[in-house]
N, C-alpha and C positions, 0 to 999 in steps of 0.2 A: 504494500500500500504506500503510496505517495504520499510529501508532507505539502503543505499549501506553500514556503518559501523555505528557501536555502539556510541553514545554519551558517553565519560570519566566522566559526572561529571551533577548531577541536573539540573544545569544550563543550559548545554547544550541539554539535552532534553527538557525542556521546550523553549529552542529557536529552535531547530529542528521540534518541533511538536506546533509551534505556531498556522497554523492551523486548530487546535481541541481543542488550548487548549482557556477555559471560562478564561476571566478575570472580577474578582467579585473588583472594585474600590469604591463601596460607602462604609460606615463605616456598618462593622456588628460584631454583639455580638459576642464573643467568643464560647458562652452557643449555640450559632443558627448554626455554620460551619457543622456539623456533618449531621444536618438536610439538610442544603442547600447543600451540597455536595452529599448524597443521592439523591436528584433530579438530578444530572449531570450527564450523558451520556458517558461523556470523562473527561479527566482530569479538574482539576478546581484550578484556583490561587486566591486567596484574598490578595491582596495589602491593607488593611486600617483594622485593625482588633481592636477593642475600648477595650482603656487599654491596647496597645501593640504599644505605635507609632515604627517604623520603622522595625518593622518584619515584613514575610510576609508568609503563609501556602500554602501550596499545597495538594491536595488528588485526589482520584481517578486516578491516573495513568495508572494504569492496571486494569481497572475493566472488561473490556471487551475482546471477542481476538482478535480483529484484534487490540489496545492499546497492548497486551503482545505482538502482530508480528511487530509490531512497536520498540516496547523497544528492541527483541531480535536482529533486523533489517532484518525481515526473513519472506518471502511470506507465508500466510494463511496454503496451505497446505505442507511447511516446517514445519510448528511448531510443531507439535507433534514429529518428528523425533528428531528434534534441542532440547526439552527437555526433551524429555529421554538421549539426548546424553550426555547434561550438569550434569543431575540428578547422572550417572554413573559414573562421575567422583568427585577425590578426591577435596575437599575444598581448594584453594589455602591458603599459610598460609598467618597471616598479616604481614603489611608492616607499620611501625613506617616511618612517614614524619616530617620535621621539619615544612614547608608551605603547602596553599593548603586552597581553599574556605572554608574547617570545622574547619581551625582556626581564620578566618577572623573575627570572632565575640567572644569578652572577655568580660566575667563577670566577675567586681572585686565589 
């Protein structure tokens, strides 16, 4: 099922599509994610990753299409139109922010 507009920002699609998305909360290897996320169907979130306190991974988001008609926020058989329509178009250029969730976190 489609959503009526686009989530802005990671966050916000993992809260819009909270039900599909696995939350993985026991403590698991780093070296294991890759393997345990191939198992997953729909997206998958690991909050507790050892040797990593307070980050957290996500994968699998679009592995399937009805997850891309979700992310694009576009019924089944919209999607194939909606991406060639996007593919035809030019790259928007980038945008330099001073704020914003991907600086929220500093490595010094």
């Amino acid at each position: 099922m489609a959503k009526n507009s686009l989530d802005q920002d990671l966050r916000g699609y993992l809260e819009t599509n909270a039900d599909i998305l696995t939350i993985i909360k026991k403590p698991v290897q780093l070296d294991d994610i890759g393997a345990l996320s191939a198992q997953s169907e729909g997206p998958i979130l690991f909050e507790n990753i050892i040797g990593y306190p307070g980050y957290r991974l996500c994968d699998m988001l679009v592995k399937r299409r009805w997850s891309q008609c979700r992310a694009l926020g576009v019924e089944e058989h919209e999607f194939l139109p909606m991406l060639a329509q996007r593919l035809r178009k030019s790259p928007r250029p980038l945008v330099d922010v001073k704020s914003g969730p991907v600086k929220e976190v500093v490595l010094t």
